[in-house]
N, C-alpha and C positions, 0 to 999 in steps of 0.2 A: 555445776560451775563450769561455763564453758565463755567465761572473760578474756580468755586470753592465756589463762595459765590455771591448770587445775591442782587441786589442795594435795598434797603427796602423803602417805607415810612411809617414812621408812626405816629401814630395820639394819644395824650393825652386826652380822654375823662371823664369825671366824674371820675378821678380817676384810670382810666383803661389804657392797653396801650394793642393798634391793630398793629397788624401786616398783610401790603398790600405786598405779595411778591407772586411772580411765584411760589417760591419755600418755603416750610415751614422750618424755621429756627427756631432753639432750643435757648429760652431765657431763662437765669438763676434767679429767683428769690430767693432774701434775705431781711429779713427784715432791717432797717436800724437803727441802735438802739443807744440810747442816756443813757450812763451810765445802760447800763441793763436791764432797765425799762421803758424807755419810745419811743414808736415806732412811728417813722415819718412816715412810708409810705414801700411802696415795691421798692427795686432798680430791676430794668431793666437791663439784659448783654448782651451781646453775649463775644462768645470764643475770647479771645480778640489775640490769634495768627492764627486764620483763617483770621480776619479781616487785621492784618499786613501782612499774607502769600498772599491773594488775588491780593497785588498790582504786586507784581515778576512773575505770569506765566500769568498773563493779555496782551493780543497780543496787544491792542489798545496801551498798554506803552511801550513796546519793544525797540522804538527807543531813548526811556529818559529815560532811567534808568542808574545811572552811579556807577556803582556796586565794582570798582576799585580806589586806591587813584592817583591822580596825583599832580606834582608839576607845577604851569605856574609861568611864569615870564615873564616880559616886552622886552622892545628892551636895557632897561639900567640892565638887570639881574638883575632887583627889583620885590620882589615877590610878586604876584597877586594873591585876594583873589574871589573868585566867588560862586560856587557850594560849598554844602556839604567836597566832596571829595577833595578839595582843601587846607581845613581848618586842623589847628593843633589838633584839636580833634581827628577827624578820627587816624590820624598818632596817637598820642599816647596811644588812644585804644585798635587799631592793636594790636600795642607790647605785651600788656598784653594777646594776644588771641593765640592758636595757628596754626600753618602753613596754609594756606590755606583758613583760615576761615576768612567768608565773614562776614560785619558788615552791619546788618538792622535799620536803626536809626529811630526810634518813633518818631513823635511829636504830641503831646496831643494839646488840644483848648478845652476850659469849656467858658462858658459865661451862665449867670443867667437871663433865659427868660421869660418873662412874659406872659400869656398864656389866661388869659380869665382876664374880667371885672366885670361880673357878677354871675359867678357862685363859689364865694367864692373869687374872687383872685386867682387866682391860678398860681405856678410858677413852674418853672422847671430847673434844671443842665443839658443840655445836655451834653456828653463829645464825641469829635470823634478826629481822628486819621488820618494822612498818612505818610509818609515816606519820611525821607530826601535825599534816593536813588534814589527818582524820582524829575528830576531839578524842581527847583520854576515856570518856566512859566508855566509849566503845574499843576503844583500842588494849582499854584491860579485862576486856570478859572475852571469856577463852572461846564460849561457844561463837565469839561473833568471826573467829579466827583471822584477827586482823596480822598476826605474828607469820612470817613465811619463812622457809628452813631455806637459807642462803648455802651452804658449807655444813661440812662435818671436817674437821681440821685433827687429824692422827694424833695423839700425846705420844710423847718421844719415851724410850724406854727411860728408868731411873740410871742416873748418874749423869746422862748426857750431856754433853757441855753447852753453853750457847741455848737455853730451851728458848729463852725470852727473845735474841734475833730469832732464831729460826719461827718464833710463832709470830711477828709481825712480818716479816717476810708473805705464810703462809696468807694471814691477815690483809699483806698489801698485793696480794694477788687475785683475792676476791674482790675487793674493793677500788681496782686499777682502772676501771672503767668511770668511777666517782672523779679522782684523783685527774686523770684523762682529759676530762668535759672542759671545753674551753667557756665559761662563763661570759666572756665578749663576743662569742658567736650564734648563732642563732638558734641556739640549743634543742631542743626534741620536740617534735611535732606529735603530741599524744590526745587522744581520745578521749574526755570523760564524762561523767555521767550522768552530766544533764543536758549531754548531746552536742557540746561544745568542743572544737578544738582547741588546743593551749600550747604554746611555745613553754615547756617547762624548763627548767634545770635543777635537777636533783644533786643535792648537797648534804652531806653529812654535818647531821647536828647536833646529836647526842650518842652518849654509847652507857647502855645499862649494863650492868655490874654488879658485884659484892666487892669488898674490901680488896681481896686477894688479887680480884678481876680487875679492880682498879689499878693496883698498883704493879700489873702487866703491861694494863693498855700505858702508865706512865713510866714505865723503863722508869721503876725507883725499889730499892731493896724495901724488903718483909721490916716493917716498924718504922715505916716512914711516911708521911702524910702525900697521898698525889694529887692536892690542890694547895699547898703551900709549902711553904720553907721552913718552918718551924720548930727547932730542933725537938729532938724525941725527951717527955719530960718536963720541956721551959714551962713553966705559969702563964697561966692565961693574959692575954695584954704584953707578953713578950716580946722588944724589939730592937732589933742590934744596931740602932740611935745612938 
């Protein structure tokens, strides 16, 4: 794998984080801080648009990447939803972009992993990344390793106060570069892999989750729904009409 960015693994030890790679790759260390003054740990990065740029000039993806919007529809001209590219998002993001310019769509996955038994508990955020440009059957099989390890984000010890700012905090320091990208400028000149250059702009578009994970990424308490308003409980068809 010599794309651009080669495939890591790595290992959380006593606190520490190893990097096994062919290639040495630059991680960004910050502290993770809680109101100022109280430090959880060290967050772990990388360049979180080499990790997005690496899936576009990658030869092994060449044949799934679907880099352009289309419309399908059935045999009754009833419209069919499949891929990324298919979807109203894409279309009404375009609009806002100009001519030409290609849309690289993020999708984030955090899950809170637990890591050892005995040597304190210890836990961990990992956060990683692929791209909604590359279709789903490839981007759910593991051997094709479309998933890239953005961060490892410290769990604060028990009791702490604040976990939830302090972990979008952590969260908005990886992701600051996304946030950054001025979408009316001429955005990134990247390479891919069918030999073409592309003015891209990478945008976060989805963020995968569990229940718990969800209701982090929505700053909303344990028992509450993070895509509606719905009291805890109401009947189905519920609405304060």
């Amino acid at each position: 794998m010599n794309d651009g960015l080669s495939i890591t693994t790595s290992i959380w030890r006593l606190g520490m984080m190893y990097i096994i790679s062919q290639e040495r790759i630059a991680f960004c260390n910050e502290s993770w801080i809680e109101d100022h003054s109280h430090i959880f740990g060290t967050l772990y990065y990388q360049d979180i648009f080499k990790c997005i740029h690496f899936h576009l000039p990658h030869l092994p993806f060449q044949a799934h990447l679907d880099l352009e919007l289309v419309h399908l529809a059935d045999s009754e001209s009833r419209r069919v939803y499949s891929e990324m590219n298919t979807r109203n998002w894409w279309w009404d993001t375009q609009d806002q972009l100009l001519a030409g310019a290609t849309i690289v769509q993020v999708i984030c996955a955090s899950d809170k992993t637990h890591l050892t038994n005995f040597s304190g508990n210890q836990h961990v955020w990992p956060l990683y990344l692929t791209i909604c440009d590359l279709r789903k059957d490839i981007r759910r099989t593991p051997t094709k390793c479309a998933w890239i390890l953005v961060g490892l984000i410290p769990c604060p010890a028990k009791g702490a106060r604040n976990t939830d700012e302090a972990w979008h905090s952590a969260v908005g320091t990886l992701l600051s570069p996304l946030q950054n990208l001025d979408i009316t400028g001429p955005g990134l000149k990247w390479d891919c892999a069918d030999g073409f250059q592309r003015q891209c702009y990478p945008l976060l578009a989805a963020w995968v989750g569990d229940h718990p994970e969800q209701l982090m990424v929505a700053e909303v308490s344990y028992g509450s729904c993070p895509m509606c308003e719905m009291p805890k409980g109401a009947p189905m068809g519920y609405s304060t009409i």
